[in-house]
N, C-alpha and C positions, 0 to 999 in steps of 0.2 A: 621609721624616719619621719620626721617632723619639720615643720619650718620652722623650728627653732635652730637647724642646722644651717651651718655657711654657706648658702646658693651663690652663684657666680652673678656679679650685677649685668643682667644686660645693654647698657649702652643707651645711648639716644641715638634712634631711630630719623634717619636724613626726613621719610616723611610718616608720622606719628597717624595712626586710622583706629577710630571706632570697630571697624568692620574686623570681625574674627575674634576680639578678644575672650568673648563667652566661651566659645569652643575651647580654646587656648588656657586660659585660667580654672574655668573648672576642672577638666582634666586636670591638671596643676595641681588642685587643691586636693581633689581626690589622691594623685598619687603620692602627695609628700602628706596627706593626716593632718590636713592644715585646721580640719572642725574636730578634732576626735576629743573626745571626753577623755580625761585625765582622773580615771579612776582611784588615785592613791593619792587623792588631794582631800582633807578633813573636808568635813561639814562647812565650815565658815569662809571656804575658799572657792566652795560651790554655789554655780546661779544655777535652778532648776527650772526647767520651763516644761509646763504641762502641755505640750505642741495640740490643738484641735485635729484629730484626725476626720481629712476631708471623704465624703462619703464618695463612694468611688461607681456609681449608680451614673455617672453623666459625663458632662463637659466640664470642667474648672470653668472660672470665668472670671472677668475684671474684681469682685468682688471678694473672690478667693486674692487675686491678687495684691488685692489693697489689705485687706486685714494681713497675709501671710507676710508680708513686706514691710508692713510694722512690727511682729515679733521678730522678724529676724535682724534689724536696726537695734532693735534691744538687744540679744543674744550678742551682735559685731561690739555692741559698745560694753558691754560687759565684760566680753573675751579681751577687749583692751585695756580696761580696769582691771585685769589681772584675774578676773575668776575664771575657775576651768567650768564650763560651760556643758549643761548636762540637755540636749537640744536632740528629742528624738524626733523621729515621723511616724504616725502611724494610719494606718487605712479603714474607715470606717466600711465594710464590705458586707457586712450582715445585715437582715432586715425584709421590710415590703420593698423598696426601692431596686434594691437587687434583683428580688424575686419580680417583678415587674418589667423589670428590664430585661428578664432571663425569658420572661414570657415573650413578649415582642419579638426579640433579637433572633426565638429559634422556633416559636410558635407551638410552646407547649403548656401544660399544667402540669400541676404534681397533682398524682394521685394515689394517696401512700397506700389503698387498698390492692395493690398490683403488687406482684410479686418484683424483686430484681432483676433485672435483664442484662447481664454482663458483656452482651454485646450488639445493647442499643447506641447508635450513633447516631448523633444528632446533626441535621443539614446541612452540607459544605457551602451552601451561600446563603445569602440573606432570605427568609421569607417572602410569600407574597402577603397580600393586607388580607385574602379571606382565610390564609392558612392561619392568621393570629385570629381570629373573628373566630375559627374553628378548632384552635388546639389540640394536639397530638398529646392524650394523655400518658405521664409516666411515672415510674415510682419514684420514692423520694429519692432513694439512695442517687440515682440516674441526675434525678432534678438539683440535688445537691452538689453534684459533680460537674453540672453544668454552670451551677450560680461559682464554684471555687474558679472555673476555667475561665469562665468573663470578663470575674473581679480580680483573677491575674494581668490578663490581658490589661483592665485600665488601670491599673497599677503600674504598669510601666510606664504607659503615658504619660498619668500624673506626676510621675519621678522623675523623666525627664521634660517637662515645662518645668518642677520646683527646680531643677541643677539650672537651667535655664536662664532662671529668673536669679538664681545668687543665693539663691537660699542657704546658710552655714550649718544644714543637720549634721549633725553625725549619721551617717546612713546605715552602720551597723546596727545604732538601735531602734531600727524600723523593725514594727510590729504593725499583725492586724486585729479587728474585734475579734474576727472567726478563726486563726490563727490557736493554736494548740495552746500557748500559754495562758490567751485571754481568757479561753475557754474555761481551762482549771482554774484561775484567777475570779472571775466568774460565779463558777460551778462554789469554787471554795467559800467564797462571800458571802452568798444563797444559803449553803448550809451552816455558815456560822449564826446566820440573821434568824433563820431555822430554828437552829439550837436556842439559840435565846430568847426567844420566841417573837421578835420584830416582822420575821415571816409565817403568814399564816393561809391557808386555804378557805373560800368561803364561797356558799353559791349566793349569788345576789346578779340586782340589776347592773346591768352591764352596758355601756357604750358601744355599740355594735355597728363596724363597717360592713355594710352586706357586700361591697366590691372588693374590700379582700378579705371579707370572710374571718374576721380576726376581733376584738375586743381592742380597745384603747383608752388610752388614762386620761387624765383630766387637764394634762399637761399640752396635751397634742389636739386641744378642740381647738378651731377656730372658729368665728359667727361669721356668715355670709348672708347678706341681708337678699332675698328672694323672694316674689309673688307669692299668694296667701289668699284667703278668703273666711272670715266669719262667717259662721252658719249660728242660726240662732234656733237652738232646741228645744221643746216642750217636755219636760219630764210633769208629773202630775204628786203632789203631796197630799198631804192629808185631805181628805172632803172633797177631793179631787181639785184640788188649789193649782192653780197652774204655777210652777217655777220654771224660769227662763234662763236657760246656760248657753252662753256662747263661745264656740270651740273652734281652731281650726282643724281638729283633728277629728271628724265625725266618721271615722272608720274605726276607730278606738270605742265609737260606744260599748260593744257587748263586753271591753277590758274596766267599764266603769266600775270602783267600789266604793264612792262615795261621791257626797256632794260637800265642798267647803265654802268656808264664808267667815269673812273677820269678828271676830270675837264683839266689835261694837257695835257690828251693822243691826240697828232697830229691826231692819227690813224681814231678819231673816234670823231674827232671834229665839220666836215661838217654835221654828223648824228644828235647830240643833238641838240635838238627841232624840230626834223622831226618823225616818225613814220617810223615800220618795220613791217613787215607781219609771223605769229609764223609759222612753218611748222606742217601741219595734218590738224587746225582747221583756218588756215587761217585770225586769229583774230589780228586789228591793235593794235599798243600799242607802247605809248612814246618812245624816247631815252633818258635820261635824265641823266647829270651830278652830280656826288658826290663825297667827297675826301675821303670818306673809299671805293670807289673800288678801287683794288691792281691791277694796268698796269702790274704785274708782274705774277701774276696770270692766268695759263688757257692763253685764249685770250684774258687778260684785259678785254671784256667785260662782264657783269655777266647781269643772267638772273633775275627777280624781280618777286617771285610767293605768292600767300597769302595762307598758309605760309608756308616757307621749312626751316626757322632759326632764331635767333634772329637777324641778319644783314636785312634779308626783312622785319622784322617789324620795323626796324631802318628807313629804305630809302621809308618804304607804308608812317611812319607817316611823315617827315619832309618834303619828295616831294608833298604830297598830292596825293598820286596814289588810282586809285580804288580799288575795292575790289570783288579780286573771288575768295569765297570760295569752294573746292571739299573735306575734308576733315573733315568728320562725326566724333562726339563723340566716334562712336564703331571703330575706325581704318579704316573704309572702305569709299570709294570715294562714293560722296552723289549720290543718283538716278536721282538725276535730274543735267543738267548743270548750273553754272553759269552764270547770265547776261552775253548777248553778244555772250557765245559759243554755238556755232552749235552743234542739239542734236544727228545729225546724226555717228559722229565721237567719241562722249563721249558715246555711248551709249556701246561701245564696254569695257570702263572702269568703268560704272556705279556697285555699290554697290562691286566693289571685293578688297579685301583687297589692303594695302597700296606695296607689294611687288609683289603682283599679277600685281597688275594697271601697275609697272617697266617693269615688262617683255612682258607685251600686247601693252605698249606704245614702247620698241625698236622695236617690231618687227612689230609694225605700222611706224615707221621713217623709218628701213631697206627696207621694200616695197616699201615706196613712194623715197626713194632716198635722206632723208633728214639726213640720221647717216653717218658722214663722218668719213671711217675709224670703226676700229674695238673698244671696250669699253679698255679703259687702266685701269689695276686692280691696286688699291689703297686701302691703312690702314690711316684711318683717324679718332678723336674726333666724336662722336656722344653723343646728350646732354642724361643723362637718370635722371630719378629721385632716387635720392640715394638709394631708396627701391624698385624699380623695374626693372622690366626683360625686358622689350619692350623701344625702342625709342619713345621721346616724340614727339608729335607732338603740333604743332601751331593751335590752331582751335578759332571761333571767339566766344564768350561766354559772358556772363552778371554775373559780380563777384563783391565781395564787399574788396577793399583797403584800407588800411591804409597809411596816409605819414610817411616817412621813412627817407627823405632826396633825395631819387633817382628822385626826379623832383622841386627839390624845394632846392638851392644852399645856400641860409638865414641857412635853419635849418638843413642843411649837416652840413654845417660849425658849430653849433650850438653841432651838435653829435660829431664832431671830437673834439670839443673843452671840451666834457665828457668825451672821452676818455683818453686827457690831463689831466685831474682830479684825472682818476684811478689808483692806485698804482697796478701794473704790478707785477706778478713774475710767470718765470721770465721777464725783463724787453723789452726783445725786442720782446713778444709778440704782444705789440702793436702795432709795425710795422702790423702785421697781420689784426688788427681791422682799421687801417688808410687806411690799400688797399682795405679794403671788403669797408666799407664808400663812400673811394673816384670813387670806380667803381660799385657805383648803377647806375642800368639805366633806373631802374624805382620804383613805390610803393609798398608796402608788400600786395601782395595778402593775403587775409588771409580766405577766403571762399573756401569752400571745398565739395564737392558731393560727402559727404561718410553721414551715419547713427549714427554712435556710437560717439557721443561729442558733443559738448556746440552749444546747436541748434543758430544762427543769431538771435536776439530779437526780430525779426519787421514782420509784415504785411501788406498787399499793397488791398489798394480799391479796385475793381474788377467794371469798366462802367458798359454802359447800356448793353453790348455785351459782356461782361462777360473777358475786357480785363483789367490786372491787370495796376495801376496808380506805375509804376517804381518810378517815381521823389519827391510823398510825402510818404514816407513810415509812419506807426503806430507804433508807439514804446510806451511801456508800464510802467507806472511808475514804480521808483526804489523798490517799498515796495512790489511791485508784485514778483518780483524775486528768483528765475529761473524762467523761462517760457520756454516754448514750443510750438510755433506757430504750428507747425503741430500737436498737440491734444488741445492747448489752443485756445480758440478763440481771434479775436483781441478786443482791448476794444472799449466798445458800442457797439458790435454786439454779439448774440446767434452763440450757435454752428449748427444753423438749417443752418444760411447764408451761409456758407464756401464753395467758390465756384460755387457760386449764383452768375447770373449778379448782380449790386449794395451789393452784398455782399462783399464778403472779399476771401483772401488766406493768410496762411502762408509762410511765406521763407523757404523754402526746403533745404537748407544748413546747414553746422555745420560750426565752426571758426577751422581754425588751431591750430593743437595741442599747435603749436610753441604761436600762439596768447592768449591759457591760462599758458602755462607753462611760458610763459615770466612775469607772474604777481606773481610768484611765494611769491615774499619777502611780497604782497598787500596778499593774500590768507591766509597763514597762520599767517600774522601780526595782522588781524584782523581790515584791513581796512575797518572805517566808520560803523564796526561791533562792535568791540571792540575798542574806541578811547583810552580809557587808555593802552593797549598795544601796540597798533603802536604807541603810543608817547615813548614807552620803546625802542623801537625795531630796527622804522625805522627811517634815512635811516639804512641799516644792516653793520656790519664791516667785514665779507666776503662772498666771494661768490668763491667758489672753483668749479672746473669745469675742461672737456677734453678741451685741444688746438685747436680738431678739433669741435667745436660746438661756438668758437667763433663770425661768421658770424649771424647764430641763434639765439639760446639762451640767450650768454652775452648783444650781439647788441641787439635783439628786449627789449630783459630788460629794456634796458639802453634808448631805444625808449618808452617805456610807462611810467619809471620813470622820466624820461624829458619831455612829454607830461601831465599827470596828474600830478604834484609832481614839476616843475621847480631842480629837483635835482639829482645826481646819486641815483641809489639803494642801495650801500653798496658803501666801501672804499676802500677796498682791490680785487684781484681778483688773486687766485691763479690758475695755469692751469695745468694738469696732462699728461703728456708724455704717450706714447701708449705700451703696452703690448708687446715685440716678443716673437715669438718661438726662439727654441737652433740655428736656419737659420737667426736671424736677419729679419724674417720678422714678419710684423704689423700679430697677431692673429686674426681671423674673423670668422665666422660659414661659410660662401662660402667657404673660404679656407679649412675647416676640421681640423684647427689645436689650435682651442681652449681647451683649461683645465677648467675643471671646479670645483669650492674650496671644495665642503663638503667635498668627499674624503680626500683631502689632511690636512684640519682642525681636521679630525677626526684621520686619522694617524699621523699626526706630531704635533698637537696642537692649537691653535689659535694664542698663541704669539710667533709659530716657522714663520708663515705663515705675518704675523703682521710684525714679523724683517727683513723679505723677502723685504716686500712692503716699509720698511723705509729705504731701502737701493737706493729707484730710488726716484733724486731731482726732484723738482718741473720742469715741461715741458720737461724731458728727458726720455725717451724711456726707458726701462729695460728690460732685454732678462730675461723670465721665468726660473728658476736656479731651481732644485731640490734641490743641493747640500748645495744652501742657506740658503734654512728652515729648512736643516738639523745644519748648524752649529747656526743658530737662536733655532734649541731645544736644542743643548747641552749649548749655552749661558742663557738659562732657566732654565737647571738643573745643570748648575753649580752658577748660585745665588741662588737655593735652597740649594744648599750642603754646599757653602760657608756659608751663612746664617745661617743654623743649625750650624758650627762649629764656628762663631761667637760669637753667641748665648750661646754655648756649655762651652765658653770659662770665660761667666759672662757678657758678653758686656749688656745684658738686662738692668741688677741693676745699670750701670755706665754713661746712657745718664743723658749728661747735667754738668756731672763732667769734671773737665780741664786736658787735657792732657800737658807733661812736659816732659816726655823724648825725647831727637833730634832727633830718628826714626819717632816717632810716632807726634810729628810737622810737623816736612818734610812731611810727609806722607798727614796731614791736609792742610799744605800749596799748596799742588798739587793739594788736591782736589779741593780749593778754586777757583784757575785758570781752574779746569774743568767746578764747578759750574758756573762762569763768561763765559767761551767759549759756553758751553750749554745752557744758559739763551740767551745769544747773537743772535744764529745762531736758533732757536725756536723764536725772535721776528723775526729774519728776513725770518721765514717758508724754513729755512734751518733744518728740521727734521732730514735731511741725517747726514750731519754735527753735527749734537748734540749728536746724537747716536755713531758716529765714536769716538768723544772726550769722550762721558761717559764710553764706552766700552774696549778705549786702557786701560784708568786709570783703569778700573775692572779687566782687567787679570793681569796686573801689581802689583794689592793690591792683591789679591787669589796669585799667584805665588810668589810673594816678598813677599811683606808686612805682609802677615800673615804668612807666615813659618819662618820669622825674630822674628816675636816677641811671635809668640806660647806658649816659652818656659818661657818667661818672664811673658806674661799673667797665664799659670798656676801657678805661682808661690804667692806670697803675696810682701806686704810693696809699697811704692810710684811708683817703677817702673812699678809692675804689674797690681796696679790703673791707671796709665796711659796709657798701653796696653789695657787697655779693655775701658775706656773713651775713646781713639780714636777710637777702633774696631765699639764704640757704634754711635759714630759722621758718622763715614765713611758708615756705614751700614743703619743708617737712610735717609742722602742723597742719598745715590746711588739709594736704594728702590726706592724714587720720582724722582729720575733723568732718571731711565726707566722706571717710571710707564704708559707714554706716547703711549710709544712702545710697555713692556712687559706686558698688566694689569693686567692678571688672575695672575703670581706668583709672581708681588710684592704685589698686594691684599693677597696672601697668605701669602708669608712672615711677610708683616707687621701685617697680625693678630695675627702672634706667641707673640708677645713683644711690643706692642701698639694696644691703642684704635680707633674705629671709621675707617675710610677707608682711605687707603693713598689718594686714588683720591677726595677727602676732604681736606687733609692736605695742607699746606703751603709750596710751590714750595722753594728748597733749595736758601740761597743764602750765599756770602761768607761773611757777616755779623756773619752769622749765626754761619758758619767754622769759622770764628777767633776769636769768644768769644770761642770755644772749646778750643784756645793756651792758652798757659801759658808759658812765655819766647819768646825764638826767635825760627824762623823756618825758614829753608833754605831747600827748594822742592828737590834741586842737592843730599840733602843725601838719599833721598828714590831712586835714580836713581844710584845714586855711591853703594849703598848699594846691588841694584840690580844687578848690575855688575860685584861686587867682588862674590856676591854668584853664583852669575852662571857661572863662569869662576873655584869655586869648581865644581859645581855639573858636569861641563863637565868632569872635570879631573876624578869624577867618571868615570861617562859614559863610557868613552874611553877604563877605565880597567873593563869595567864591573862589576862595586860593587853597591852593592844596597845604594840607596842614606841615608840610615842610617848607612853607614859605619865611621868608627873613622877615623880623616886625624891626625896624630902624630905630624904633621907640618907645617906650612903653610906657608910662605914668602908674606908680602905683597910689591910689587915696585914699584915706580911713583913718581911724583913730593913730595917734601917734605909738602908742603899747602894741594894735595891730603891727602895725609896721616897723615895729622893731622886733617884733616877733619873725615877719617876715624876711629881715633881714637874713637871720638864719641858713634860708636856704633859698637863697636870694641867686645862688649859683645853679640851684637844679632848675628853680624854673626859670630862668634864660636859657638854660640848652635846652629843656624839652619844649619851651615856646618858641625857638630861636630868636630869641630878643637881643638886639645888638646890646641897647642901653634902657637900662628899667633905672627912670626915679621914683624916689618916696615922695611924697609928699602931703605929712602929715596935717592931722586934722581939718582937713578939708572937706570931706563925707563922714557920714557916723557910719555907713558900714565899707567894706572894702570893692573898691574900684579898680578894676582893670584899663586903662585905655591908650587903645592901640594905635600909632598913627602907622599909615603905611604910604 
């Protein structure tokens, strides 16, 4: 059952309240299928929306609520323009986040070298702080079962603030990352990219979180500018020539393999293609030419160590330089030295952490004489991983990549030329998606050494000596899917093998979050799962999203939709501006100065909170406003009061009847021009805009228009039939022209005096308003009309009379066409002024005069 069925109207309410209606209408909607997707509607009758699934790792917060509350204003005004509306939800639940939070929450780690404990249970209350400082190790299986039970837990939550807030999903088609389908969805992606060789396996330098222990792409660095210190080095060249390198990473010397220097620098041109000797370890190593070393930098020459940044993995790969790695997975310098250096000298920096090694290696240079000068203190960029506390490091690792464009120029071009495709708003966001494109420098990591997500599909032969076969991996047919190498065995072999010389291994990884959530529109479309719905669905017609996950999210999209699919994912791509505090700054939980909705939802409403959020255009920022959602609840209870005295007035019994008197044209023909500007700035996901225009004409109609024609409404005969036919025109439109914004009380309103649900009905249009005229209608008299009356009510004002006092006399002056204009409805405003005798009298002022004698 639907709300397309006959509901019984409920009445006007003696006194009409904000308070309850959320509780009351979503129920409601949930149980009459008022959002349900309309699966047997063609392609062209479908809006598809790629909904962002929120990571379920926290709080929601104001900023969730302001971008979700702009897609779903889009979804309410589509579903009224008649398309069946394809509006899922899904839960990002996989990843570090979770795992972090899994950690805190129960104060344990995963330690996948433990066997399964089938009846380990984890703590009935919250931790203490040393019991997270000391974690209770456990195997994965255990630790996976605790990250599903958490991210169930906030899954409910989130699900009921989104019903809360009005949100129009279809709730049936909520999915999640970690969820069985994604998984296969996923898993199947991976090995088609596989197959065609866009996924490949490589050992190489690697991005390396030591606090969670995992690899990271190039998508998810940020720079965090941090203290520092130059140290100025003595290496010795030829004839024992002193060259001077200054570094801030002098724990990396014994990873040195060369020395670089710009291709024009005079200084240091006799040097390249000769060798210098390091100081402490004594080890030779190139000079060698490139045109990203900065002459201007330091001493123009730079040191070259594997690895201290992405510039040395720049100049190890195109020079061909060697490779000396000191820097372990756990943050600390490996125990043993790299080829070539002497162990005598490394022994003193063997196994201690990465800050430890800095201070044991200056005050090995200061000894031998080789620190010239004292350390100069500097604030510089240091790369981190957008979710962690520690600097990354470069370490060498065997990972599975995706192409991306960042080594392959054909299909960069290929992606920038999809970005040209996407309809932008707003429009100079793309600029943004052209710079991330054109400055890849390499392929999409998308493996990951964490437990909780979309295990890597494949397994690897295991020799005669039990070493795994990297080059042909096992991959599983698609009809197997999910799998899980690390409990599944590989196909054609027992789980006896695993591990076994001639046996097998699984792949120990998980894929990037970023590599299931980018298949988002394949997942819940029912790719290859359901073919009759992705032929509805995909490609999708938007995808609404923050500005800052463009590099991410939109891109990798946009990268698997163009690899599997030859096509974009969706059409549109709208992007959300960032949340500040009352300081203008960006909101965050590091900062402290996040808000979080339920509170605020429950004391000021859903649709005070709603009109808040549609006040910030697409990609602009909006500063958190309390004062906002206060005047968004009195713009809620003044269309309930308004509403009831419409209502009150007859306008019920009079839709669809023709208005005739020139107030109440004028009045229609304005709104005609609202409808037309609000329909406009809604295709073109100007929400801001449509609400600003439905909102002036609302106070304008409450303030003017109805205390103009009150009088005439209560009355009888033609005049008062066409007072309450436009009351009835004006008040049905307006209802759906904020039902986008407001849902809960124009849901309410509309059930007093019509059937079925407005967010059902048929989005206003001026069609509609001008089969309500009858005669002519000129918009200027609801404006002139407005003008003369409030130029009485001042004159009240001023003498302090309550504005139901008698004016004995009125004067009206201004041009003579004015005032014959005013003639018109020269009846409404004496009864809404109470003006015994109003004269004209023309051209006496150039603009129009009110004056009052009393």
């Amino acid at each position: 059952m639907t709300d397309t069925a006959r509901t019984a109207r409920a009445g006007v309410p003696e006194r009409p309240t904000l308070d309850g209606l959320e509780e009351t209408w979503a129920r409601h909607w949930q149980e009459e299928g008022t959002y349900a997707f309309d699966r047997s509607k063609e392609r062209s009758d479908v809006y598809a929306i790629d909904t962002p699934p929120p990571t379920v790792s926290g709080e929601l917060h104001m900023g969730h609520v302001f971008s979700y509350t702009h897609t779903d204003m889009v979804a309410r005004f589509q579903r009224m323009r008649g398309r069946t509306v394809f509006y899922p939800m899904g839960w990002d639940d996989n990843g570090l986040p979770t795992e972090r939070r899994v950690q805190n929450v129960y104060g344990v780690r995963c330690d996948p070298s433990l066997p399964y404990d089938p009846h380990w249970q984890p703590p009935a209350t919250p931790v203490s702080e040393e019991r997270r400082k000391d974690p209770t190790p456990i195997d994965r299986r255990n630790f996976v079962a605790l990250c599903e039970r958490l991210t169930a837990a906030d899954e409910q939550v989130f699900e009921a603030l989104w019903r809360r807030l009005g949100l129009s999903v279809d709730w049936s088609l909520t999915y999640t990352t970690i969820g069985r389908v994604a998984r296969a969805t996923s898993q199947r992606a991976f090995l088609r990219n596989l197959a065609r060789g866009e996924a490949y396996q490589a050992e190489a330098p690697t991005l390396w979180d030591v606090g969670f222990a995992t690899a990271v792409a190039q998508a998810e660095l940020e720079d965090r500018e941090r203290p520092g210190a130059y140290h100025r080095l003595r290496f010795t060249g030829p004839g024992g020539r002193e060259v001077l390198i200054d570094t801030t990473r002098p724990e990396l010397l014994p990873a040195c393999v060369a020395l670089v220097c710009h291709p024009d620098d005079e200084r240091y041109a006799d040097l390249v293609g000769r060798s210098v000797r390091s100081p402490i370890f004594a080890v030779e190593v190139p000079v060698r030419a490139h045109p990203v070393a900065d002459p201007a930098k330091g001493t123009g020459i730079a040191m070259v160590c594997t690895f201290g940044d992405l510039t040395d993995v720049t100049w190890w790969r195109e020079l061909q330089l060697d490779t000396r790695v000191v820097i372990g997975r756990d943050g600390r310098l490996l125990p043993e030295p790299p080829h070539g250096v002497p162990a005598e000298p490394y022994a003193a920096l063997a196994g201690q952490t990465v800050n430890g090694a800095r201070r044991t290696m200056v005050q090995l240079l200061a000894d031998a004489g080789d620190l010239v000068g004292e350390p100069r203190a500097i604030t510089h960029p240091v790369k981190f991983y957008e979710r962690g506390d520690r600097p990354l490091e470069i370490v060498s690792t065997r990972q599975w990549y995706l192409r991306n464009g960042g080594r392959d120029a054909g299909l960069r071009e290929q992606l920038l030329a999809r970005g040209g495709e996407l309809r932008w708003v707003p429009e100079h966001m793309k600029h943004r998606y052209d710079h991330w494109v054109g400055g890849l420098t390499g392929d999409w990591l998308v493996s990951r050494q964490r437990f909780f997500g979309v295990p890597v599909p494949v397994w690897y032969r295991l020799d005669d000596v039990g070493e795994p076969d990297w080059s042909h991996p096992l991959t599983p047919d698609e009809a197997m899917l999910p799998v899980d190498p690390s409990s599944d065995p590989a196909p054609g072999f027992e789980e006896s093998q695993r591990g076994l010389p001639g046996g097998f291994v699984g792949d120990p990884d998980v894929l990037d979050t970023w590599a299931t959530s980018s298949l988002t529109p394949q997942i819940v479309g029912g790719w290859e799962t359901d073919p009759d719905l992705f032929s509805r669905v995909f490609p999708m017609d938007l995808r609404p999203q923050g500005h800052d996950i463009i590099r991410t999210w939109l891109f990798s999209t946009v990268v698997r939709a163009h690899l599997e699919h030859g096509v974009l994912p969706w059409r549109d791509a709208v992007l959300s501006g960032w949340i500040l505090d009352p300081d203008r700054k960006k909101m965050s939980k590091s900062k402290g100065n996040v808000v979080t909705p339920m509170a605020l939802l429950e004391q000021h409403g859903s649709d005070a909170v709603r009109y808040w959020a549609a006040n910030g255009k697409p990609g602009m920022d909006l500063a958190f406003d309390p004062a906002q959602i206060k005047v968004g609840r009195r713009l809620a209870t003044k269309l309930l009061n308004a509403s009831r005295f419409a209502l009150g007035l007859g306008a019920a019994d009079a839709l669809r009847a023709p208005a005739t008197a020139p107030l109440d044209t004028a009045m229609l023909a304005e709104l005609s021009g609202v409808v037309a500007a609000a329909t406009s700035a809604f295709d073109s996901y100007d929400h801001t805009a449509a609400l600003q225009v439905t909102e002036a004409f609302f106070w304008r109609f409450c303030d003017d228009y109805i205390e103009l024609v009150k009088e005439r409404a209560y009355g009888s005969g033609p005049g008062a039939e066409s007072a309450r036919a436009a009351l009835a025109t004006a008040l049905s439109v307006q209802l759906r022209l904020f039902a986008p914004v407001l849902p809960y009380v124009a849901e309410e309103v509309w059930s007093w005096w019509r059937y079925g649900s407005v967010h059902r009905a048929t989005w206003p249009t001026t069609y509609e308003v001008g089969r309500a005229i009858e005669g002519t209608a000129d918009p200027q008299l609801l404006r002139l009309a407005g003008d003369a009356l409030g130029q009485v009510r001042r004159a009240k004002s001023e003498r302090k009379l309550s504005m139901k006092a008698e004016v004995p006399l009125a004067e009206a002056l201004g041009p003579a066409a004015l005032l014959e204009q005013l003639t018109l409805i020269a009846d409404d405003l004496r009864a809404a002024g109470r003006i015994t005798k109003l004269d004209l009298l023309p051209d006496r002022t150039p603009d129009l005069v009110i004056a009052s004698a009393f």
